[in-house]
NUVEX-648835 format. One record per residue: residue number from 1; residue in one letter; x, z, y of N, C-alpha, C in turn. Coordinates in pm, whole numbers, always signed. Example, Ala and Ser with C-alpha at 12.3 -4.5 7.8 and 13.67 -1.06 7.14 Angstrom:
BEGIN
@i = 1, aa = A, nu = +1319, nw = +780, nv = -569, cau = +1230, caw = +780, cav = -450, cu = +1320, cw = +780, cv = -330
@i = 2, aa = S, nu = +1285, nw = +708, nv = -225, cau = +1367, caw = +714, cav = -106, cu = +1290, cw = +787, cv = +3
//
This chain:
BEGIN
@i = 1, aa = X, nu = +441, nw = +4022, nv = +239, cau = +380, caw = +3893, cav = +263, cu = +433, cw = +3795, cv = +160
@i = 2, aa = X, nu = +334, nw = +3699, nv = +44, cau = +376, caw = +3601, cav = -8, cu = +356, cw = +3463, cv = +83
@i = 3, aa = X, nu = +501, nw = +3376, nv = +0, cau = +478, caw = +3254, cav = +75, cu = +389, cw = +3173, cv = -15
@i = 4, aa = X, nu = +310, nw = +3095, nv = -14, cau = +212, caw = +2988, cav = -57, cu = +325, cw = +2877, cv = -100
@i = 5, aa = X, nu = +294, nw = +2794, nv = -213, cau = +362, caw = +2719, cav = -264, cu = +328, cw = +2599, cv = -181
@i = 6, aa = X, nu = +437, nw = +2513, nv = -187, cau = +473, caw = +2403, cav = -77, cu = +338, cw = +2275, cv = -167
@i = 7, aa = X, nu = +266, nw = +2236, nv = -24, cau = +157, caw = +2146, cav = -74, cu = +205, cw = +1996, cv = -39
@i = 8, aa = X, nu = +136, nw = +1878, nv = -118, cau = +152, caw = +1755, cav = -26, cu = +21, cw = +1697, cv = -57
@i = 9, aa = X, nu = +41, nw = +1583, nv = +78, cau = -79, caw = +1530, cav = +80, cu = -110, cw = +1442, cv = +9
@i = 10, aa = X, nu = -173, nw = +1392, nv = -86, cau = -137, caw = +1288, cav = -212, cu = -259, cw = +1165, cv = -186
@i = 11, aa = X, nu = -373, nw = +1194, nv = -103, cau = -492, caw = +1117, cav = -46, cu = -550, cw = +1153, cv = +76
@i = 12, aa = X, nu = -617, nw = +1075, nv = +125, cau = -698, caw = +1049, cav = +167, cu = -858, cw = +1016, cv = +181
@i = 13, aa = X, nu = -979, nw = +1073, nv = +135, cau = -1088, caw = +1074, cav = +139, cu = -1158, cw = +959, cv = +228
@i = 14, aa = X, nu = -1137, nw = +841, nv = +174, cau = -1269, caw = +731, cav = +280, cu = -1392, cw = +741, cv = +284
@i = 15, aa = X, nu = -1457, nw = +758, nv = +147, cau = -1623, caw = +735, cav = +163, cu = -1673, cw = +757, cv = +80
@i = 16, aa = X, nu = -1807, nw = +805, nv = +29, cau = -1852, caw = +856, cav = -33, cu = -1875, cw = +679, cv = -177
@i = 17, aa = X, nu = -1885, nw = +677, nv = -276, cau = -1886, caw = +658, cav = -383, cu = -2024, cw = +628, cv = -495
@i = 18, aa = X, nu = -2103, nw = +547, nv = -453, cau = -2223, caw = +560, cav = -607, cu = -2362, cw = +668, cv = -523
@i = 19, aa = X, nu = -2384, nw = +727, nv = -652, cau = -2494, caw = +816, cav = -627, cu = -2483, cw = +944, cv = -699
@i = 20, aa = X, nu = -2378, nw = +961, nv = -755, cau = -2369, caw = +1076, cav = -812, cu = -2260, cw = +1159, cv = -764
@i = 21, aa = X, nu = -2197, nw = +1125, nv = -645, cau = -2135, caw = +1262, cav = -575, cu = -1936, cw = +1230, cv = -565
@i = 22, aa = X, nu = -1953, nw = +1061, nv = -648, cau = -1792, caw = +1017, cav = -673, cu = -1751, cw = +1019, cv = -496
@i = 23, aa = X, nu = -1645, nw = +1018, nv = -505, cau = -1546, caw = +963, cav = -331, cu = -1424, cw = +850, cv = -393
@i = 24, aa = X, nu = -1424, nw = +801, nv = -285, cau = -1299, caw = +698, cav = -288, cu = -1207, cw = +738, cv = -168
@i = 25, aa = X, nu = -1117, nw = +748, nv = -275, cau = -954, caw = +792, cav = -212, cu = -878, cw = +727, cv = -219
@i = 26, aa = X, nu = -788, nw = +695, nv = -97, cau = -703, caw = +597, cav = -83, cu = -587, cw = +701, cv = -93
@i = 27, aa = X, nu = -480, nw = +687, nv = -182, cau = -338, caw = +741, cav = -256, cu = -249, cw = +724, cv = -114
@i = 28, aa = X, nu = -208, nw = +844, nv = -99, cau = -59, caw = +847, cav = +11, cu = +28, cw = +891, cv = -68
@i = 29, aa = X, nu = +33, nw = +858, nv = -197, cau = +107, caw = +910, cav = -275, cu = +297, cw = +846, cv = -347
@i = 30, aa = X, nu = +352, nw = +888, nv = -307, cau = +488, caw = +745, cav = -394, cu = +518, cw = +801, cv = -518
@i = 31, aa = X, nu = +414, nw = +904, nv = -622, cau = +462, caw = +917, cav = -731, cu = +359, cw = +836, cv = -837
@i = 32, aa = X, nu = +401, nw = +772, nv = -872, cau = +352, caw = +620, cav = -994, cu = +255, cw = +759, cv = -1071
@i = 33, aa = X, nu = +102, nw = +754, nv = -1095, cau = +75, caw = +824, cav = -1191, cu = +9, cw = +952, cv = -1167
@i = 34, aa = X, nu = +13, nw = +1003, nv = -1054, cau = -38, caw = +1164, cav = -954, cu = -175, cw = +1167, cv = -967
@i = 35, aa = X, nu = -259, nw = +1025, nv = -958, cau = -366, caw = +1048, cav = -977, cu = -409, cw = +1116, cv = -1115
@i = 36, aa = X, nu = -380, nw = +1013, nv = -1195, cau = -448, caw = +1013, cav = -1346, cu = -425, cw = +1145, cv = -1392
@i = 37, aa = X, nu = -325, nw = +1250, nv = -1342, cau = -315, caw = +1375, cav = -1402, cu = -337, cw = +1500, cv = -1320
@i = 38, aa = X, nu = -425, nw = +1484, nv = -1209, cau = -490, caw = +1544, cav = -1155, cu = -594, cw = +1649, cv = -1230
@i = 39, aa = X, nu = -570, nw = +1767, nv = -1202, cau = -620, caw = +1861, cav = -1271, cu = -748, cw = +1892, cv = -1136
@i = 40, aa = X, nu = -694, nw = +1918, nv = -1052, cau = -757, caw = +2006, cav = -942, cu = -678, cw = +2018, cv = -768
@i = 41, aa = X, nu = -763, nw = +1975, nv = -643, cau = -656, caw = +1956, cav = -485, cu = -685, cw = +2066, cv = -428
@i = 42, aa = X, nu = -662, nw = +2052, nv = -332, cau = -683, caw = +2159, cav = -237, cu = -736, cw = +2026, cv = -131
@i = 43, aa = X, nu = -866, nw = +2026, nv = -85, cau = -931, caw = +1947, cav = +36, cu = -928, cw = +1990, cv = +163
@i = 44, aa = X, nu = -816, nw = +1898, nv = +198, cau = -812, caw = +2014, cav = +344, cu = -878, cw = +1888, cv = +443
@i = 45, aa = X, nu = -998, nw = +1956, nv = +552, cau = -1091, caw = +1881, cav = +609, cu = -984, cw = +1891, cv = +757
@i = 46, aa = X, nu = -1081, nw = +1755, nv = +857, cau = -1015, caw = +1740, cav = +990, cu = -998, cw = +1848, cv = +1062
@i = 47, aa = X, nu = -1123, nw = +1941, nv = +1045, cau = -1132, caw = +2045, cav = +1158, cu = -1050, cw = +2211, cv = +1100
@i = 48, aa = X, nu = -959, nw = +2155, nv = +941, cau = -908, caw = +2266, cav = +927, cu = -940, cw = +2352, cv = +801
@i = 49, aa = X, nu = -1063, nw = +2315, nv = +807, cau = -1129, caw = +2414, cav = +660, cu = -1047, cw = +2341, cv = +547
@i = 50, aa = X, nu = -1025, nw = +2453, nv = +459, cau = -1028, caw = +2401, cav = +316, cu = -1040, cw = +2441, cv = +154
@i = 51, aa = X, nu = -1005, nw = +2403, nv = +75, cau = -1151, caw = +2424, cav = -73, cu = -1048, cw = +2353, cv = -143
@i = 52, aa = X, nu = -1029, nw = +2453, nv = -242, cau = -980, caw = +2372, cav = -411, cu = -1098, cw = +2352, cv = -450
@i = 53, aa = X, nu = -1080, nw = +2232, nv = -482, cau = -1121, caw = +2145, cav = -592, cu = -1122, cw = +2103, cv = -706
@i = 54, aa = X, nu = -1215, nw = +2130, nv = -846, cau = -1107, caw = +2070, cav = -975, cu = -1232, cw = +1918, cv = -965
@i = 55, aa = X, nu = -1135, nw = +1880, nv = -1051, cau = -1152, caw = +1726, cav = -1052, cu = -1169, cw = +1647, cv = -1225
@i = 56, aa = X, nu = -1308, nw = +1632, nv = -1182, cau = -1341, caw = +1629, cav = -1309, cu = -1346, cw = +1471, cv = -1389
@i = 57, aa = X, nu = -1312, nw = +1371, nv = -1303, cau = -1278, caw = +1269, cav = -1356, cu = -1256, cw = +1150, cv = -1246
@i = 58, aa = X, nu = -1125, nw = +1082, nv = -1281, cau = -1045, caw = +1011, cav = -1196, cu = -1062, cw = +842, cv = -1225
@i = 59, aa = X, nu = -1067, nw = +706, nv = -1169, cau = -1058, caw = +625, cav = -1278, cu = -980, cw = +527, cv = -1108
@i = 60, aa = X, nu = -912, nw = +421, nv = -1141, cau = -832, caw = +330, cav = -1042, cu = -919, cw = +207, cv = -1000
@i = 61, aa = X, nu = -927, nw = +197, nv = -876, cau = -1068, caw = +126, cav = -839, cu = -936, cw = +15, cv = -729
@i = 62, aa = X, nu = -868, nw = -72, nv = -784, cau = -776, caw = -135, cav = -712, cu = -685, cw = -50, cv = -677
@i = 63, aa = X, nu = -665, nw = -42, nv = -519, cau = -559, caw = -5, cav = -440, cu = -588, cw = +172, cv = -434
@i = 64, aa = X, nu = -714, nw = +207, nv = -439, cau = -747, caw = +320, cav = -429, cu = -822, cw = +352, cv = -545
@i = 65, aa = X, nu = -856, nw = +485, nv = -585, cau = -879, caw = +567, cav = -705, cu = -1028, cw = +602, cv = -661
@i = 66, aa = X, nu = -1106, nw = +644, nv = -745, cau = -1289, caw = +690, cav = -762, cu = -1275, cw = +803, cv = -809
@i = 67, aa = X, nu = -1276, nw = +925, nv = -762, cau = -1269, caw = +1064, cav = -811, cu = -1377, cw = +1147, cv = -784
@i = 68, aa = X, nu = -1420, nw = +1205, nv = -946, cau = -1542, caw = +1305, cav = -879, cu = -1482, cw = +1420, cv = -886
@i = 69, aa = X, nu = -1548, nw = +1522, nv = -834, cau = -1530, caw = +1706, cav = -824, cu = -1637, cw = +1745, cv = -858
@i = 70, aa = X, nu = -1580, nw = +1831, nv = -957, cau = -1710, caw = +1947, cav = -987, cu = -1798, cw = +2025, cv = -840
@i = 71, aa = X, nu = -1911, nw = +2032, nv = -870, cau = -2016, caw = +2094, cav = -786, cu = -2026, cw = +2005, cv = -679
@i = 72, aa = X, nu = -1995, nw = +1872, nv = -682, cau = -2031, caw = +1764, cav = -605, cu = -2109, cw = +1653, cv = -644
@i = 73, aa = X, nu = -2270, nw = +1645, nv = -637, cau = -2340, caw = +1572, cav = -690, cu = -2394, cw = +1442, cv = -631
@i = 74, aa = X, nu = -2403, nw = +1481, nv = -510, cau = -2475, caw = +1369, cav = -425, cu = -2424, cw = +1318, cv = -311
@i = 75, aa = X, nu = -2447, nw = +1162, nv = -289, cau = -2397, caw = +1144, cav = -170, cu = -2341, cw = +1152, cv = -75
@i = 76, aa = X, nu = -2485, nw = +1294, nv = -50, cau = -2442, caw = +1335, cav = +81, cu = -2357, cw = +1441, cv = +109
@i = 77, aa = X, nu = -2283, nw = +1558, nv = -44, cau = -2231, caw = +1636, cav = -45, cu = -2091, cw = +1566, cv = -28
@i = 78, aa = X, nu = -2123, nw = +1432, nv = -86, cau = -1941, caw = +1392, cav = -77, cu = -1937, cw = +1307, cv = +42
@i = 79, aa = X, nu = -2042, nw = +1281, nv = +133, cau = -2011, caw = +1228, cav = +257, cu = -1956, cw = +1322, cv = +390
@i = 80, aa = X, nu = -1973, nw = +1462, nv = +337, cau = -1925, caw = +1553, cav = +375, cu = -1797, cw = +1568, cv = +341
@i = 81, aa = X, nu = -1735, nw = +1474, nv = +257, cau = -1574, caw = +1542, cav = +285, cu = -1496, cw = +1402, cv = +304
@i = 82, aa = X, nu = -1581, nw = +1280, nv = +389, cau = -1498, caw = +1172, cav = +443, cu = -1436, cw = +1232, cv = +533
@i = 83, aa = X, nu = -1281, nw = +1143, nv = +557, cau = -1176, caw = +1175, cav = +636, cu = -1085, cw = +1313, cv = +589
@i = 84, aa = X, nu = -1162, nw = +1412, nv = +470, cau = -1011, caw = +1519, cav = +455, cu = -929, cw = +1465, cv = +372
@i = 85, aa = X, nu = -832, nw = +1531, nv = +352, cau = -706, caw = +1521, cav = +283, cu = -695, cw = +1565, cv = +126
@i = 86, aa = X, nu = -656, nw = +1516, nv = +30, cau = -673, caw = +1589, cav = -80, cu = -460, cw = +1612, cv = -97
@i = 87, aa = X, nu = -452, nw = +1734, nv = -96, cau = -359, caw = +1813, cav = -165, cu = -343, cw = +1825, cv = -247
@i = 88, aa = X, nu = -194, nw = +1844, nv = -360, cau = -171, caw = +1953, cav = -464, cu = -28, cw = +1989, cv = -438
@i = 89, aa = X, nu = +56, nw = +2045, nv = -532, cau = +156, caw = +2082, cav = -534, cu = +281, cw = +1980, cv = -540
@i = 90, aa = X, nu = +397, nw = +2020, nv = -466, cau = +485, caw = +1915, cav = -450, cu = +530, cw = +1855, cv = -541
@i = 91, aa = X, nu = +614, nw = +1977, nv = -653, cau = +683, caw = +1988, cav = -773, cu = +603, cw = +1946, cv = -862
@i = 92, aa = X, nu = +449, nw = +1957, nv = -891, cau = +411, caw = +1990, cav = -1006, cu = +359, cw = +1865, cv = -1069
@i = 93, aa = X, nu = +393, nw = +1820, nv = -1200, cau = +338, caw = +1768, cav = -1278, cu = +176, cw = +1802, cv = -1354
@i = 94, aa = X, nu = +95, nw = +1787, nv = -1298, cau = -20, caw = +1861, cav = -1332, cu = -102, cw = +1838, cv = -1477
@i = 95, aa = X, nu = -174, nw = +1942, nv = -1504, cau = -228, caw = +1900, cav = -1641, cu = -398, cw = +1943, cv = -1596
@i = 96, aa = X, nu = -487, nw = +1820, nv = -1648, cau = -610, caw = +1862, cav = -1610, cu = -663, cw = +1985, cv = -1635
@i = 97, aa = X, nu = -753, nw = +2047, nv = -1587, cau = -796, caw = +2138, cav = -1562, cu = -728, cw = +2279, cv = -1500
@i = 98, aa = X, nu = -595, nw = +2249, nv = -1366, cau = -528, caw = +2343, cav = -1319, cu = -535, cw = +2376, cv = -1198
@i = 99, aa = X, nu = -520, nw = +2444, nv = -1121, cau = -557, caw = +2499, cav = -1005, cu = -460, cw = +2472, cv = -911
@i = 100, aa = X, nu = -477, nw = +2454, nv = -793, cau = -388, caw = +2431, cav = -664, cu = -296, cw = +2598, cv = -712
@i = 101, aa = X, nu = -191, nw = +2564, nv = -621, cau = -110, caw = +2718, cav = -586, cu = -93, cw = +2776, cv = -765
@i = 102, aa = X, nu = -106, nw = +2728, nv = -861, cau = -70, caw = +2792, cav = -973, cu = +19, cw = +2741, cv = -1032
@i = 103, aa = X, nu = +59, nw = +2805, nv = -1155, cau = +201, caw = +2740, cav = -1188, cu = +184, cw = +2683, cv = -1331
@i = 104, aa = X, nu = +95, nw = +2611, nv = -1343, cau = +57, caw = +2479, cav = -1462, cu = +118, cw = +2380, cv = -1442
@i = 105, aa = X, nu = +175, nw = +2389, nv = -1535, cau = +275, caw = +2206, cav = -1593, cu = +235, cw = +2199, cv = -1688
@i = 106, aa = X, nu = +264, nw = +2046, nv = -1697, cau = +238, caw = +1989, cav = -1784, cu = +367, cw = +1992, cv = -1947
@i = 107, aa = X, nu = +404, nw = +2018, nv = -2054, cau = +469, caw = +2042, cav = -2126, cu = +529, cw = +1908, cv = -2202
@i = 108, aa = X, nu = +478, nw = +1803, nv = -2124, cau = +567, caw = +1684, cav = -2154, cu = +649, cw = +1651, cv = -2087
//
């Protein structure tokens, strides 16, 4: 049996975003910067399910961040993931385009 690398919760999912599939996430995060180098979360929903995500572009909308995900286009696909959680890794300094549970750092 492997153990799964230790996750944290870094957001929160409020509401769907525009018309092209963005969400607005409110940061539970205390590391200055987690967003902007977001490669890819792990979305873990209320009832349990959950889905890596890569994340294809991030930008700071005040207090909370505007993030889209690949294969998320519309509305209503991202009104489907108000209220989950977005995850990544505890340790990791991430570099875009990296996967939950993998072992990508960043080399700065």
């Amino acid at each position: 049996m492997t153990t799964s690398p230790e996750m944290v919760t870094i957001g929160k999912i409020d509401r769907p975003f525009g018309v092209h599939g963005a969400v607005k996430v409110r940061s539970l995060s205390d590391r200055p910067g987690r967003f902007e180098q977001l490669g890819a979360v792990r979305v873990a929903a209320q009832g349990g399910q959950t889905v890596d995500r890569t994340v294809r572009h991030v930008r700071r909308a005040g207090p909370s961040y505007i993030v889209e995900f690949e294969g998320v286009t519309t509305p209503e696909e991202a009104g489907m993931l108000r209220g989950a959680f977005c995850r990544c890794l505890a340790w990791s300094r991430r570099r875009r385009n990296s996967t939950p549970g993998t072992n990508a750092t960043s080399s700065a």
